[in-house]
Backbone as a printed PyTorch tensor [residue, N CA C, xyz], in Angstrom:
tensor([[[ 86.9870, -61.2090, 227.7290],
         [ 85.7050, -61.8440, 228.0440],
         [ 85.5200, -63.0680, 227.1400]],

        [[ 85.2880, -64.2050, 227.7540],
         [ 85.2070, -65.5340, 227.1540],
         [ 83.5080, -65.9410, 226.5410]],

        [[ 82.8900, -65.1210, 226.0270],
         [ 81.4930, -65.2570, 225.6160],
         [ 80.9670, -66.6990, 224.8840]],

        [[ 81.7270, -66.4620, 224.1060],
         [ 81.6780, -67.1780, 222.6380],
         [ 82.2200, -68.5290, 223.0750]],

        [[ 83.1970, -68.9240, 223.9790],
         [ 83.6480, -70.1670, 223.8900],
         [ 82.8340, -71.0620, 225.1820]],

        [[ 82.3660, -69.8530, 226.0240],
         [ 81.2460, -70.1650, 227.0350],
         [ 80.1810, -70.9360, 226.1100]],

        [[ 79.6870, -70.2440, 224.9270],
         [ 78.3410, -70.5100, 224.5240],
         [ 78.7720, -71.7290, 223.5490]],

        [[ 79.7200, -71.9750, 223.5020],
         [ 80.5270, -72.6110, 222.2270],
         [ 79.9440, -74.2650, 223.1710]],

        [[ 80.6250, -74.2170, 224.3480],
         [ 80.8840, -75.5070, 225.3160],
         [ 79.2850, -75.7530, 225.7810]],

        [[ 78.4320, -75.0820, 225.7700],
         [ 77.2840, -74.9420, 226.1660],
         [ 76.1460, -75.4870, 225.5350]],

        [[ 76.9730, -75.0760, 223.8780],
         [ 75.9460, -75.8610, 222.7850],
         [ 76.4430, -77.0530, 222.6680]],

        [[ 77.5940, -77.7130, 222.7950],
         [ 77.6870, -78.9230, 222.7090],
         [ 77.3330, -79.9140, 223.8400]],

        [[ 77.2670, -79.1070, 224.9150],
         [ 76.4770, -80.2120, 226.2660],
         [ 75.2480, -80.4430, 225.5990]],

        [[ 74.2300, -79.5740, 225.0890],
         [ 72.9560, -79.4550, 223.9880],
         [ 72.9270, -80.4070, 222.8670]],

        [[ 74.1540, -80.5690, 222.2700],
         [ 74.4890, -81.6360, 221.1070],
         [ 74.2120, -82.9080, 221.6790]],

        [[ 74.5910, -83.4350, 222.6180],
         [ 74.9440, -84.6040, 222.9890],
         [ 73.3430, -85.0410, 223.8990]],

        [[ 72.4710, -84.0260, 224.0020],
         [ 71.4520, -83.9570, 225.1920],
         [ 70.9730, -85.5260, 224.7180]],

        [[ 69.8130, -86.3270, 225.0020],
         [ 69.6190, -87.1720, 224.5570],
         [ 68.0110, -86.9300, 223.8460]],

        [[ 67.4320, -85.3890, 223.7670],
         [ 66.5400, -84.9270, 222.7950],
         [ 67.0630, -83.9720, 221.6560]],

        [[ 68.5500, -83.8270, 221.6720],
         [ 69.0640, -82.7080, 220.8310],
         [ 68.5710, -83.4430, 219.1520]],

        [[ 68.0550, -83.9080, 218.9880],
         [ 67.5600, -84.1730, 217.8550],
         [ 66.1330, -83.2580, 217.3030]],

        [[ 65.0510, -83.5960, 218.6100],
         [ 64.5510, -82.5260, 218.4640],
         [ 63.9280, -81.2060, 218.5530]],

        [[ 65.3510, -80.9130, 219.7050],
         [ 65.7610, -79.7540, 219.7460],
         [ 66.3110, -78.6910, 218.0110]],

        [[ 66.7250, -79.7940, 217.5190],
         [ 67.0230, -79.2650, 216.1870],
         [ 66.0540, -79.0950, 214.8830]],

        [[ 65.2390, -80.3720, 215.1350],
         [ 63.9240, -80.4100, 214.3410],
         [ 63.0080, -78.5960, 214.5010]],

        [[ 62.5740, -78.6930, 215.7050],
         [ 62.0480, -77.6430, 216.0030],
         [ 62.7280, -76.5870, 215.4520]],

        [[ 64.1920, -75.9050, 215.9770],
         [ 64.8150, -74.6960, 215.7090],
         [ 64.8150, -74.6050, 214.3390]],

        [[ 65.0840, -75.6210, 213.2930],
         [ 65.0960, -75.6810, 211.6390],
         [ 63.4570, -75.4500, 211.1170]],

        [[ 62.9680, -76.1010, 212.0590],
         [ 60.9510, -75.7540, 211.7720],
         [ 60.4800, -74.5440, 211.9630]],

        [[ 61.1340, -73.5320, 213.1020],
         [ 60.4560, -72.3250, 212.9990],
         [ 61.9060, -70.9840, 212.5550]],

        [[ 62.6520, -71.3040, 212.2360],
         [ 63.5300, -70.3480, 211.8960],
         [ 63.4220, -70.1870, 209.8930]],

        [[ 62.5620, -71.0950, 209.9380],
         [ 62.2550, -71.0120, 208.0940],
         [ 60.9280, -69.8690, 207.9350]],

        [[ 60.4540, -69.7480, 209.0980],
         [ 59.8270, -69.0030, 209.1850],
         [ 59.1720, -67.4780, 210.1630]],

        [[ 60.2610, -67.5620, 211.1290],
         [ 60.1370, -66.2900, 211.9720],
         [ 61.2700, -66.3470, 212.7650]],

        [[ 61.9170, -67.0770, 213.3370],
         [ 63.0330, -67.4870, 214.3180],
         [ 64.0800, -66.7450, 213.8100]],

        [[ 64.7570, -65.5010, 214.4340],
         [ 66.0630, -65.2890, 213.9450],
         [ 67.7530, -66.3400, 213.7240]],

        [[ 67.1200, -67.1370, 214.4930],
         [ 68.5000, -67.8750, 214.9400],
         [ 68.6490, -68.9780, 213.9060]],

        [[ 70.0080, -69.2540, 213.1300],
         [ 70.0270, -70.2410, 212.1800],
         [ 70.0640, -71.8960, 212.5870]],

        [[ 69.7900, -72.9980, 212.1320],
         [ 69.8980, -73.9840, 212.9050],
         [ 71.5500, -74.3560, 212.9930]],

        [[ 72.2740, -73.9600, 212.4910],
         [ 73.7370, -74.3280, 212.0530],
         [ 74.2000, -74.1910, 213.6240]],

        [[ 73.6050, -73.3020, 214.2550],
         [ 74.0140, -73.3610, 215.5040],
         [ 73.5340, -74.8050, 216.1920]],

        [[ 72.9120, -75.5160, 216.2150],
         [ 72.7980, -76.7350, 216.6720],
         [ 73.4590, -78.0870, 215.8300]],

        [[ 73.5730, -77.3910, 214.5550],
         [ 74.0520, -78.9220, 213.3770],
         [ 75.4400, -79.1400, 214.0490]],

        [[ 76.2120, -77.8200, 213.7980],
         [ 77.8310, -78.0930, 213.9940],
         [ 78.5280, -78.4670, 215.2400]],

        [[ 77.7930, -77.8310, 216.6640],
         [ 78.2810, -78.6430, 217.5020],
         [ 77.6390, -80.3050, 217.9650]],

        [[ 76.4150, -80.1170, 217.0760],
         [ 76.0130, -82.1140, 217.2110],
         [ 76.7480, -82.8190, 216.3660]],

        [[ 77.1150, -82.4320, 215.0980],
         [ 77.8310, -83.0800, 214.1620],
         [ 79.5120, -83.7020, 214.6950]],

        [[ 79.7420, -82.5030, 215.5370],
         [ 81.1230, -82.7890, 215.7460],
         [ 80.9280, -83.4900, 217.4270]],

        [[ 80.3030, -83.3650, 218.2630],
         [ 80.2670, -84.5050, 218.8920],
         [ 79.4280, -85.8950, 218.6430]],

        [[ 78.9400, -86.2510, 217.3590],
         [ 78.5120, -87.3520, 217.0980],
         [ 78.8720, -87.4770, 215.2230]],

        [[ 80.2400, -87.2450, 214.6930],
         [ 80.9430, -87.1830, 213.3920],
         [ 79.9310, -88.1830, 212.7310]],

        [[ 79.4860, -89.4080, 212.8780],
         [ 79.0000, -90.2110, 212.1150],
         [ 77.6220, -90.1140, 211.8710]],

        [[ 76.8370, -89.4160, 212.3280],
         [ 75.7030, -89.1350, 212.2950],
         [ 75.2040, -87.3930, 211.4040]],

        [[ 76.7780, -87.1220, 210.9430],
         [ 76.2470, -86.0920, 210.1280],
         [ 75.0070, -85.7750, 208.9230]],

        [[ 74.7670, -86.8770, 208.4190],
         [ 74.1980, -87.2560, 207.0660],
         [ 72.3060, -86.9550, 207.9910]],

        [[ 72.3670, -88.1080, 209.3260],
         [ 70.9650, -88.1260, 210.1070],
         [ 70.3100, -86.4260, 210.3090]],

        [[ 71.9370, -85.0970, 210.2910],
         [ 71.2570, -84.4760, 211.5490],
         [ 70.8070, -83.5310, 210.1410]],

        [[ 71.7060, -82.9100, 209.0100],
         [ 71.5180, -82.2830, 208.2880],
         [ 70.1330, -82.5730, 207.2000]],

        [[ 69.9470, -84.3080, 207.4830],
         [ 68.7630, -84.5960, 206.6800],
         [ 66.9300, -84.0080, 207.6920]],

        [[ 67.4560, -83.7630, 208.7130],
         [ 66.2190, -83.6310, 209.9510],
         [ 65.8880, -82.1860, 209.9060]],

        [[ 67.2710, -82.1160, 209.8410],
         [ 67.0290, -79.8160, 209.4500],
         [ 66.4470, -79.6250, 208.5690]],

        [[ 67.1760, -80.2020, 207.2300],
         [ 66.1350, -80.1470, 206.2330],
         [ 64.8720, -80.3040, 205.6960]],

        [[ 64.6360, -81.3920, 206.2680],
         [ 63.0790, -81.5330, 205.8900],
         [ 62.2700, -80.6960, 207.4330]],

        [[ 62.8930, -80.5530, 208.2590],
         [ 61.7250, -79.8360, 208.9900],
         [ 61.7510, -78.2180, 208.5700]],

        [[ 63.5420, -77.6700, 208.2620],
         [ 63.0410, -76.0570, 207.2140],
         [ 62.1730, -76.3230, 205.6840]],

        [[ 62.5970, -77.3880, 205.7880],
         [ 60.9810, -77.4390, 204.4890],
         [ 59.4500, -77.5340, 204.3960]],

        [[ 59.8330, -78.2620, 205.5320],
         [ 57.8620, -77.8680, 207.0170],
         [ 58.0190, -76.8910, 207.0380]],

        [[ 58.5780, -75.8540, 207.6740],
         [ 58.5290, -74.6410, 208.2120],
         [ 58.7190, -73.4430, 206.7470]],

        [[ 59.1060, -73.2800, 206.1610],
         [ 58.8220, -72.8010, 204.7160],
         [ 57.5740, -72.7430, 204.3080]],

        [[ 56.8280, -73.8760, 204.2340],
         [ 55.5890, -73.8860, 204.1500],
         [ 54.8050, -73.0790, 204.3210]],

        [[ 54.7990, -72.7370, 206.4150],
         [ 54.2780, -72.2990, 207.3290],
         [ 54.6010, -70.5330, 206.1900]],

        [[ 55.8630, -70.4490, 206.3330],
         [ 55.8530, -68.9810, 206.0190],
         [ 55.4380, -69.1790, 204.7400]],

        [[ 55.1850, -69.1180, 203.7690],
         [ 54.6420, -69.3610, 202.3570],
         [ 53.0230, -69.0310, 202.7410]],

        [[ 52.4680, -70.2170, 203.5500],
         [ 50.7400, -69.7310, 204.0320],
         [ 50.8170, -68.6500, 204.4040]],

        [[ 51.5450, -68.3210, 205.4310],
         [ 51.1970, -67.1360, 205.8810],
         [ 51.6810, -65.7720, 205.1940]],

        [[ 52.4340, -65.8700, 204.4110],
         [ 52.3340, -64.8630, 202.8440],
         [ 51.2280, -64.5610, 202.3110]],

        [[ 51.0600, -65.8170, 201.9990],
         [ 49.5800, -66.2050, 200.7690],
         [ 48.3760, -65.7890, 201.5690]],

        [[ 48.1630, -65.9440, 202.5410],
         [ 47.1080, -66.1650, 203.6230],
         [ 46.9460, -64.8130, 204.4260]],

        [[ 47.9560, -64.3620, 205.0800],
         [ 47.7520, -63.8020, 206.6310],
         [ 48.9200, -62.3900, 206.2020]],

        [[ 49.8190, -62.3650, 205.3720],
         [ 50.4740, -61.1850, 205.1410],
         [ 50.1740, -59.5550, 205.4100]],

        [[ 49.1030, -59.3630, 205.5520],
         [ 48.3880, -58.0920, 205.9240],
         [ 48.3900, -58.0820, 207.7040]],

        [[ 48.3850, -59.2920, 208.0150],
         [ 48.1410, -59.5800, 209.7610],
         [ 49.3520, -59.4600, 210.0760]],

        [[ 50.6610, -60.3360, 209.1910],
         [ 51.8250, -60.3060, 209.9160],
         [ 52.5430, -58.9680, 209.6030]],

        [[ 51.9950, -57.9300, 208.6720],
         [ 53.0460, -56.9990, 208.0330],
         [ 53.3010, -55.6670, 209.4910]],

        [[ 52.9480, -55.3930, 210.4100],
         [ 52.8730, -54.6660, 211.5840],
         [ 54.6860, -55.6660, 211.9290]],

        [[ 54.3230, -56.9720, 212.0270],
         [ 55.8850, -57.4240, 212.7180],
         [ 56.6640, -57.5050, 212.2330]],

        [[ 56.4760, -57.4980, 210.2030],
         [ 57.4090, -57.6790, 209.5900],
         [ 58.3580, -56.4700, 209.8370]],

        [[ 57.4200, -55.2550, 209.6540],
         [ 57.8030, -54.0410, 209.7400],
         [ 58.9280, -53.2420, 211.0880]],

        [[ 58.3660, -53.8040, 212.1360],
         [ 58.9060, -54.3400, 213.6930],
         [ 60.2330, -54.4170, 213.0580]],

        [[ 60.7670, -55.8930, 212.2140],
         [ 61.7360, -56.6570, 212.7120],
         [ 62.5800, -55.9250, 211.4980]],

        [[ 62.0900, -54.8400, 210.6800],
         [ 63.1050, -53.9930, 209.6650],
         [ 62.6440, -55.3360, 208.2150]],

        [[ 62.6290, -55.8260, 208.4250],
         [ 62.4800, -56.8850, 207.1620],
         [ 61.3060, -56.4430, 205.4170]],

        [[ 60.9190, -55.2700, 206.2680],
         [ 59.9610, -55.0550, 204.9910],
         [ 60.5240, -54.0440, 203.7530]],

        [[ 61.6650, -53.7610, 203.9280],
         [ 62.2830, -53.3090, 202.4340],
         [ 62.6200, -54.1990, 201.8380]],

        [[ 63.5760, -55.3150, 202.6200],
         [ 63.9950, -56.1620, 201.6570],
         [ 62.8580, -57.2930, 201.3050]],

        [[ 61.8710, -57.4830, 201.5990],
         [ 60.5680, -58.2240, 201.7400],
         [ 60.2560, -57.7090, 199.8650]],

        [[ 60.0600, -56.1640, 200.2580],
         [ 59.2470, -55.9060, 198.7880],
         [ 60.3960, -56.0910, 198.0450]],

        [[ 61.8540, -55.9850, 197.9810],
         [ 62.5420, -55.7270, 197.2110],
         [ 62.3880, -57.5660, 196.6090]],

        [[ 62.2140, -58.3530, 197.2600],
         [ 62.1410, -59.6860, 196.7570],
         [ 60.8380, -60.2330, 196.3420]],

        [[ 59.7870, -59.4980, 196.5890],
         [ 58.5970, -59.4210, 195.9460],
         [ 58.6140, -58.7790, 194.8440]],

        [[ 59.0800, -58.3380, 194.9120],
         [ 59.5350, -57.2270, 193.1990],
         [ 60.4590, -58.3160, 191.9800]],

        [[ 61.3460, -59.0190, 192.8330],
         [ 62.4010, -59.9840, 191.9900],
         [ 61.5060, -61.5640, 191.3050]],

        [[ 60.4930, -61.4380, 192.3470],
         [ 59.8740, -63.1310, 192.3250],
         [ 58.6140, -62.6490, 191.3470]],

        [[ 57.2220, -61.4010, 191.1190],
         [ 56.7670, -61.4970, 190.4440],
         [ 56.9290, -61.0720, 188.6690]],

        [[ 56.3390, -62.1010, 188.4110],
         [ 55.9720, -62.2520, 186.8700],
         [ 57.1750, -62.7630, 186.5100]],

        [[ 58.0640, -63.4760, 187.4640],
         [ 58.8480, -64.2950, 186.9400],
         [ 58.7030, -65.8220, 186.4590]],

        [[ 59.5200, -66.4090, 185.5100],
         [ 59.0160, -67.5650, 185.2410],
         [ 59.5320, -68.5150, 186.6490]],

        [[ 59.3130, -69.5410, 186.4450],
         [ 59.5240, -70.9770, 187.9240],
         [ 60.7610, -71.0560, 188.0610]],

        [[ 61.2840, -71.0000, 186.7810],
         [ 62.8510, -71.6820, 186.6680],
         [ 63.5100, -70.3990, 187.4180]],

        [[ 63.2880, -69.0760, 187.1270],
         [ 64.2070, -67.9230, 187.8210],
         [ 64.0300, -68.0190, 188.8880]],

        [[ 62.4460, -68.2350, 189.4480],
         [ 62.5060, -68.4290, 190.9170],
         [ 62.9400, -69.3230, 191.4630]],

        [[ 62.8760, -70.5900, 190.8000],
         [ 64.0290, -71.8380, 191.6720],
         [ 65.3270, -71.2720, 191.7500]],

        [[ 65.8930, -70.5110, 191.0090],
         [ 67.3370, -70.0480, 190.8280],
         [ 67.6830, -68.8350, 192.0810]],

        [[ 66.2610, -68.7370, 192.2060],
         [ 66.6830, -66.9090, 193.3780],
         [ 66.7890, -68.0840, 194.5780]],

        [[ 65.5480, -68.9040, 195.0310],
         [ 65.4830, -69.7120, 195.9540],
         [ 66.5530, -70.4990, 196.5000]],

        [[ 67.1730, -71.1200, 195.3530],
         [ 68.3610, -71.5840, 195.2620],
         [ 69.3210, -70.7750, 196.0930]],

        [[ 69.5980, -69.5700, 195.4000],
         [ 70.4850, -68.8210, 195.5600],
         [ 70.2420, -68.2140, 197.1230]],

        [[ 69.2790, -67.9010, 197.5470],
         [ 68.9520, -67.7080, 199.2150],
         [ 69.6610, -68.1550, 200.1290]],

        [[ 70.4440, -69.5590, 200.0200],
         [ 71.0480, -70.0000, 200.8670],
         [ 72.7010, -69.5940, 200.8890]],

        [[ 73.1060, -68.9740, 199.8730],
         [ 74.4700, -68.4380, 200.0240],
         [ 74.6230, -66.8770, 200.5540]],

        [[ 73.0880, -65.8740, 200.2930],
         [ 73.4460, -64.7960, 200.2750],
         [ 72.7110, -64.2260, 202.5760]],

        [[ 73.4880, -63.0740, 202.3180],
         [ 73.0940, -62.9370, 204.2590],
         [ 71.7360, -62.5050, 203.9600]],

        [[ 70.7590, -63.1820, 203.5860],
         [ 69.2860, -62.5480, 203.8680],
         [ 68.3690, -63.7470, 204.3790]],

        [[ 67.7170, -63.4410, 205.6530],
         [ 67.4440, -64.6960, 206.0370],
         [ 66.3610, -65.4370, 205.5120]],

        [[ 66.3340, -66.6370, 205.5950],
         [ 65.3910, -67.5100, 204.5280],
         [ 63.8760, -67.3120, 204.5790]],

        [[ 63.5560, -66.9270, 205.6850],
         [ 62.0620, -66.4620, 206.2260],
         [ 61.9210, -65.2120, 205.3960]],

        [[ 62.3200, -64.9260, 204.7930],
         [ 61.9520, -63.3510, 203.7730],
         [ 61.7490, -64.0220, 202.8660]],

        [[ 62.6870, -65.0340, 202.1470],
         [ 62.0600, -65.7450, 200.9040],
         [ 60.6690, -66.3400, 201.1210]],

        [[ 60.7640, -67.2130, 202.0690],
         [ 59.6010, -68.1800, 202.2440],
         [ 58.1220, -67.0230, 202.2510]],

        [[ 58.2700, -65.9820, 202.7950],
         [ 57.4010, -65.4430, 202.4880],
         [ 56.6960, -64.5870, 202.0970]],

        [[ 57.7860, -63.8230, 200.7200],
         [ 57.6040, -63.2690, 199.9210],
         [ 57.2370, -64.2230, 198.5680]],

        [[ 57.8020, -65.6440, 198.8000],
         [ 56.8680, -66.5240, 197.7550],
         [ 55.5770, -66.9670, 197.7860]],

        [[ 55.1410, -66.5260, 199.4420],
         [ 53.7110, -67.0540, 199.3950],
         [ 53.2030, -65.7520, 198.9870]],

        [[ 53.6040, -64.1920, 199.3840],
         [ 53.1630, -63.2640, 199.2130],
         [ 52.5520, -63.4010, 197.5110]],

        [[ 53.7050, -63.4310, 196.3640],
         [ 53.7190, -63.6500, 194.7660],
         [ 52.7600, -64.6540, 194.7330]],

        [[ 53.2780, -65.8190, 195.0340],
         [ 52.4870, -66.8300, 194.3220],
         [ 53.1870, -67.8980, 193.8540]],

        [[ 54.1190, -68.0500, 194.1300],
         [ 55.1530, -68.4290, 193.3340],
         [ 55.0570, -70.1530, 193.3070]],

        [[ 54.6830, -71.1070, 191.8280],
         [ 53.8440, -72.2960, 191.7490],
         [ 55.0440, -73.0700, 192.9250]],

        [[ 53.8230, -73.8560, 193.4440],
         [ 54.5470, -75.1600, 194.7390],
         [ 55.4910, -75.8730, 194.0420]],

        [[ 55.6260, -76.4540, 192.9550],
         [ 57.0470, -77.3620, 192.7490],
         [ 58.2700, -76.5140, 192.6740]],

        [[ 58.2820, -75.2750, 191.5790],
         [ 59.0130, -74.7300, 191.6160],
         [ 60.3740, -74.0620, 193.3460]],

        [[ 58.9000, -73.8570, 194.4900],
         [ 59.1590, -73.5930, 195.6750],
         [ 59.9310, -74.4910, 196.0090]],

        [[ 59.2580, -75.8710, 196.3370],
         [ 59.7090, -77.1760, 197.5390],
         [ 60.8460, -77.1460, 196.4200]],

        [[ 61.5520, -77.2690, 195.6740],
         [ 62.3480, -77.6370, 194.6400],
         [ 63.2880, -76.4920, 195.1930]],

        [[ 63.2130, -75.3920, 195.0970],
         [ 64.1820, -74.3680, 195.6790],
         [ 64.8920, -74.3590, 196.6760]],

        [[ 63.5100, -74.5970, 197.6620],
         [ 63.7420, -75.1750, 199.4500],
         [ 64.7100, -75.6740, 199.0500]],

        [[ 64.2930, -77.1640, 198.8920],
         [ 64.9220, -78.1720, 198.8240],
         [ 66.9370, -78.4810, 198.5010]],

        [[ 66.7580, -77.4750, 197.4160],
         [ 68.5750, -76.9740, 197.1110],
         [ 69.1060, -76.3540, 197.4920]],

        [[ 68.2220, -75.2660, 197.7700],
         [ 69.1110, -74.1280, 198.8620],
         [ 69.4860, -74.1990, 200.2340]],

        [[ 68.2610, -75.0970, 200.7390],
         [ 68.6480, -74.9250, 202.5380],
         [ 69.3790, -76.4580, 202.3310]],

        [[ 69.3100, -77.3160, 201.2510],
         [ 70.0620, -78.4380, 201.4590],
         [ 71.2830, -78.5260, 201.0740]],

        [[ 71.9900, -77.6020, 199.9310],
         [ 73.2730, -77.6780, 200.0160],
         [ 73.8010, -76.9030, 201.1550]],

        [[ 73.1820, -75.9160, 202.1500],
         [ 73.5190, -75.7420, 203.2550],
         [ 74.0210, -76.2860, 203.9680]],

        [[ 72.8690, -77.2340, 204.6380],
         [ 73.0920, -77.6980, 205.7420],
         [ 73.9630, -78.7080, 205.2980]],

        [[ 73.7700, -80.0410, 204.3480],
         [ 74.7440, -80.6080, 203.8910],
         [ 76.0350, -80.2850, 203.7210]],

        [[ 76.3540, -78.7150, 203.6830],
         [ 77.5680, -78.8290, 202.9100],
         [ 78.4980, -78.4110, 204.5730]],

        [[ 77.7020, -77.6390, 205.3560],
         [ 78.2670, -77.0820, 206.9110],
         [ 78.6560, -78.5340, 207.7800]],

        [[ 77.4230, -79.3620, 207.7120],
         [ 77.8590, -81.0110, 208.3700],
         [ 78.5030, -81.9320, 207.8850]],

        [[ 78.8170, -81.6630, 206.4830],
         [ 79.5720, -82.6350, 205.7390],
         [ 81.2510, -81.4860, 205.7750]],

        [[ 81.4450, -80.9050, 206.1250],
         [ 82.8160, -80.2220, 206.4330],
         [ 83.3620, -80.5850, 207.4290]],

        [[ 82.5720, -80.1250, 208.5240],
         [ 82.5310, -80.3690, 209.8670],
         [ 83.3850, -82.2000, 210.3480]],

        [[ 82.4080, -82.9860, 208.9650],
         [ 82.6790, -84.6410, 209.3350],
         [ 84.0440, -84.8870, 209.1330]],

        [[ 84.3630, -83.8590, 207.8320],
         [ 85.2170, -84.2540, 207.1430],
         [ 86.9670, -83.8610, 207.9590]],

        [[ 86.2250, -82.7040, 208.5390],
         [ 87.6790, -81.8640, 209.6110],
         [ 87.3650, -82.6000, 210.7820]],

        [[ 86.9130, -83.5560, 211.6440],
         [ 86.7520, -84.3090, 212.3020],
         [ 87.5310, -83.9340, 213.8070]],

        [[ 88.0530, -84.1230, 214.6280],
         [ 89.0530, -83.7870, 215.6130],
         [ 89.3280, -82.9040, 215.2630]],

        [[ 90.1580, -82.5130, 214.4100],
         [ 91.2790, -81.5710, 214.1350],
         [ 89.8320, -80.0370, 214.0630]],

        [[ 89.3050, -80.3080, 213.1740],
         [ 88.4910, -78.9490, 213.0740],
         [ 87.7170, -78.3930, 214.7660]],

        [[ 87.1260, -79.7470, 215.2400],
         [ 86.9630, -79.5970, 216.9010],
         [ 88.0390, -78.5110, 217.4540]],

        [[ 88.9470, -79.2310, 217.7090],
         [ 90.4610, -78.4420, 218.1170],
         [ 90.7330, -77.0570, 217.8320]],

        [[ 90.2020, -76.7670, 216.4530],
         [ 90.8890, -75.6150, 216.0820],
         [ 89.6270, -74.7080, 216.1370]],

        [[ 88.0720, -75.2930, 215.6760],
         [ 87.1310, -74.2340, 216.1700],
         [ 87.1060, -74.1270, 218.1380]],

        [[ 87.6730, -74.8940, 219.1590],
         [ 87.8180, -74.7520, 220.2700],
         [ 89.0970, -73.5340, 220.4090]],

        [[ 89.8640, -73.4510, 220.0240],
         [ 90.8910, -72.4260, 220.0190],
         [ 90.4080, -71.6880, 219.6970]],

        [[ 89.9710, -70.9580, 218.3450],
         [ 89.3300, -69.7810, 217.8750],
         [ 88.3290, -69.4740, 217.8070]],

        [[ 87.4390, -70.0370, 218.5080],
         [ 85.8930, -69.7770, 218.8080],
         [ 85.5120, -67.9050, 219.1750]],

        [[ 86.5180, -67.9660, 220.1490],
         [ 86.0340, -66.2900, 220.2920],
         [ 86.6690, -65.0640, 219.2630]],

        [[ 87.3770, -65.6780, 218.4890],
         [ 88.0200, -64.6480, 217.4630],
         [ 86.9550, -64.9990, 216.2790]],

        [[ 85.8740, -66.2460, 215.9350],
         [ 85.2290, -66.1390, 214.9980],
         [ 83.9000, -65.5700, 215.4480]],

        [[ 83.7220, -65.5980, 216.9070],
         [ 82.6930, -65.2750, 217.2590],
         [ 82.5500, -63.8070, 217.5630]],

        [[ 83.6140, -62.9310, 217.6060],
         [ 83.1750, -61.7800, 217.3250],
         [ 83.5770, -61.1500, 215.8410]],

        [[ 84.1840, -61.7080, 215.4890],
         [ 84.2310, -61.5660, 213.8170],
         [ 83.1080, -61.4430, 213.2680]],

        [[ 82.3210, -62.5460, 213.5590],
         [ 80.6490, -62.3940, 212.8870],
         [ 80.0710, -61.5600, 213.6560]],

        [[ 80.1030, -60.8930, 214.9290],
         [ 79.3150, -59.9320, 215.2950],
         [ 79.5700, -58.6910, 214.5320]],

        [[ 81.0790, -58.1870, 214.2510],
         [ 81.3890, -57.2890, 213.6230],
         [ 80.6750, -57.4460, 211.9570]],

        [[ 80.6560, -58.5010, 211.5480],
         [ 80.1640, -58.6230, 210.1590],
         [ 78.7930, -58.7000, 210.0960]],

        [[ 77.8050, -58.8570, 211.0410],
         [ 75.9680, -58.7400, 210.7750],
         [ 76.3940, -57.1280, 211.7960]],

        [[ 76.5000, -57.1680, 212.2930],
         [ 76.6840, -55.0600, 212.8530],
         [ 76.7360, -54.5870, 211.4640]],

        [[ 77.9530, -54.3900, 210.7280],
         [ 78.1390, -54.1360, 209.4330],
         [ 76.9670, -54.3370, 208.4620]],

        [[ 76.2510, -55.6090, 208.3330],
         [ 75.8890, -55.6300, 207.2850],
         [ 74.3660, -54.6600, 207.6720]],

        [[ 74.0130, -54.7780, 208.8680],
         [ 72.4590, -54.2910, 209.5330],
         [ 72.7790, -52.7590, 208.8000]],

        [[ 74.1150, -52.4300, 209.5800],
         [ 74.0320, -50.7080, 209.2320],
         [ 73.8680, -50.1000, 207.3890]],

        [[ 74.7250, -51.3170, 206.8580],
         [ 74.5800, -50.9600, 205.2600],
         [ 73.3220, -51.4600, 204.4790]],

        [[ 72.7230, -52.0390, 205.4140],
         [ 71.1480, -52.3550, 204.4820],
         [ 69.8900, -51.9840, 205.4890]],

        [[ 70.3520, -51.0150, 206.1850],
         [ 69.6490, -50.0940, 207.1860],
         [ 69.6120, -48.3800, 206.6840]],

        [[ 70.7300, -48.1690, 206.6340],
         [ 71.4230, -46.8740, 206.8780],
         [ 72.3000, -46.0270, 205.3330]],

        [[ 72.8540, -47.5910, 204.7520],
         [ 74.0340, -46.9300, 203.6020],
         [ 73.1400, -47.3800, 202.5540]],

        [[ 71.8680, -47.7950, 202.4550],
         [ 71.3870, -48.3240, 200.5170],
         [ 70.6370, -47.4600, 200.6330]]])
């Protein structure tokens, strides 16, 4: 079954759309804050059908997951009692407190460092964003976190991408469906061990 290279060819007709810009704005604006889906799925196949414009697309993600951070931060600070019924829904509320537990009575600098660190580890960024509004956690310290974590991200996924140019095209077109169920097997895995095995 050809799933993955179906959806593969599908997102790049999407890349090239002549609003896929903000098509991407949006998906990076609400996935910082409720959206399961990462924007990387829109950076990498726009990046690689438009290589020179990598720097434009990863800078648009960014500052709109830094809009959207926000959003979840207020609604921590704000509305957390309203949203905790969906948090609960979507399984997210162990690891919610477990990062509410890490962020209070910490100083700024540790929390820029966890924030930071958000963007390498599999927990999605919408748990940070709003377990810092939950704490409290002071605004520079935050946008400053944002700012490094979801930006050596996206920077570092579109600036690869530029850099493997054709050749990486080529070779993520060949193995698209061997990486694409690879990662299904690896979030299956990880759901069941931070579901089931902690």
């Amino acid at each position: 079954m050809r799933l993955f290279k179906s959806l593969y060819e599908f997102a790049l007709r999407w890349a090239v759309h002549p609003h896929a810009e903000y098509f991407l704005a949006g998906l990076s604006f609400v996935e910082a804050f409720i959206f399961p889906v990462a924007p990387e799925i829109m950076l990498a196949p726009m990046t690689l059908a438009r290589p020179k414009l990598w720097a434009r697309y990863a800078t648009i993600s960014l500052i709109c997951s830094l809009l959207g951070s926000f959003v979840g931060y207020a609604l921590g600070h704000f509305a957390f009692h309203l949203a905790r019924p969906l948090i609960e829904d979507l399984g997210w509320m162990p690891k919610l407190n477990e990062i509410i537990a890490q962020l209070h009575d910490q100083s700024p600098w540790k929390t820029f460092g966890l924030l930071v660190l958000a963007g390498f580890i599999p927990i999605p960024l919408k748990i940070f964003t709003w377990a810092s509004g939950v704490v409290g956690v002071p605004i520079p310290a935050f946008v400053a976190g944002m700012l490094v974590g979801r930006g050596k991200r996206v920077f570092a996924v579109c600036g690869a991408i530029r850099l493997g140019g054709e050749r990486a095209e080529r070779a993520l077109h060949r193995w698209i469906e061997w990486i694409g169920w690879g990662l299904v097997i690896v979030i299956v895995a990880l759901i069941v061990y931070f579901k089931y095995l902690r």
